[in-house]
C-alpha positions in Angstrom: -106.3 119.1 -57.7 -107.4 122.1 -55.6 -104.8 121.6 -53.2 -102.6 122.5 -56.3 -104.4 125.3 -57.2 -104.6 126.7 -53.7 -101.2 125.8 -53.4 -100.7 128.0 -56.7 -102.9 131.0 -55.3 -100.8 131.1 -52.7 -97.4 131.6 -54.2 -99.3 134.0 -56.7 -99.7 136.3 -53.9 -96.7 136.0 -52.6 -95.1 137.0 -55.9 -97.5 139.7 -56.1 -96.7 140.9 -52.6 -92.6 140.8 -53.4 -93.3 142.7 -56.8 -95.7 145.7 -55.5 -95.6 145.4 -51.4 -98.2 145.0 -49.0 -98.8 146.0 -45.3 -95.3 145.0 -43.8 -93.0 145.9 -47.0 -94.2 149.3 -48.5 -90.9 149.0 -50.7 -91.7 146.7 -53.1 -89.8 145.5 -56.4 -91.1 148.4 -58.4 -91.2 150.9 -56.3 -87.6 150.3 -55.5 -86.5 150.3 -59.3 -88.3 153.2 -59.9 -86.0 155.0 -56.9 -83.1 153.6 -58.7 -83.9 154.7 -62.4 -84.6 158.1 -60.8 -81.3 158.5 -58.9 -79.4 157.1 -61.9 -81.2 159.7 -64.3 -80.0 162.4 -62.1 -76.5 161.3 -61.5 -75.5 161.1 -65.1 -77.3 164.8 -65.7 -75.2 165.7 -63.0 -72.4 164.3 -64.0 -72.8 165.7 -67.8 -72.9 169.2 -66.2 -69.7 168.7 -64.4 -67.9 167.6 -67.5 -69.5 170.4 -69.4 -68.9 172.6 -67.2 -64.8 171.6 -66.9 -64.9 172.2 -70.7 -65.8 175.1 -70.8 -64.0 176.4 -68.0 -60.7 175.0 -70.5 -62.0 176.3 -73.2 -62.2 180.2 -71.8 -58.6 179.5 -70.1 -57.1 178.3 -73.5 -59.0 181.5 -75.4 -57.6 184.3 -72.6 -54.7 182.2 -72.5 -53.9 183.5 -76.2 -55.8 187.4 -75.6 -52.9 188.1 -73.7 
């Protein structure tokens, strides 16, 4: 019985380890998703100002368009 529950402490910390680091990994699970969700959030603002940006720049070409 408590070679079990050793046996579970022990792959408790290892899941703990995998999911927040330790000594030898800094990186863990979360801190690696966190890196992700930031990058995504600023490649799609990014990418939303690009697009915005090419419709305005179509929408001033189509207005001078008909000025002149």
């Amino acid at each position: 019985m408590q070679e079990q529950i050793n046996t579970m402490a022990s792959d408790l910390k290892e899941v703990k380890n995998a999911l927040l680091g330790n000594e030898f990994n800094k990186n863990g699970l979360m801190q690696r998703v966190e890196k992700i969700e930031s990058y995504q959030s600023k490649d799609k603002k990014q990418k939303w100002m690009v697009a915005g940006g090419f419709v305005v720049i179509t929408f001033l070409s189509k207005f001078i368009h008909k000025l002149f």
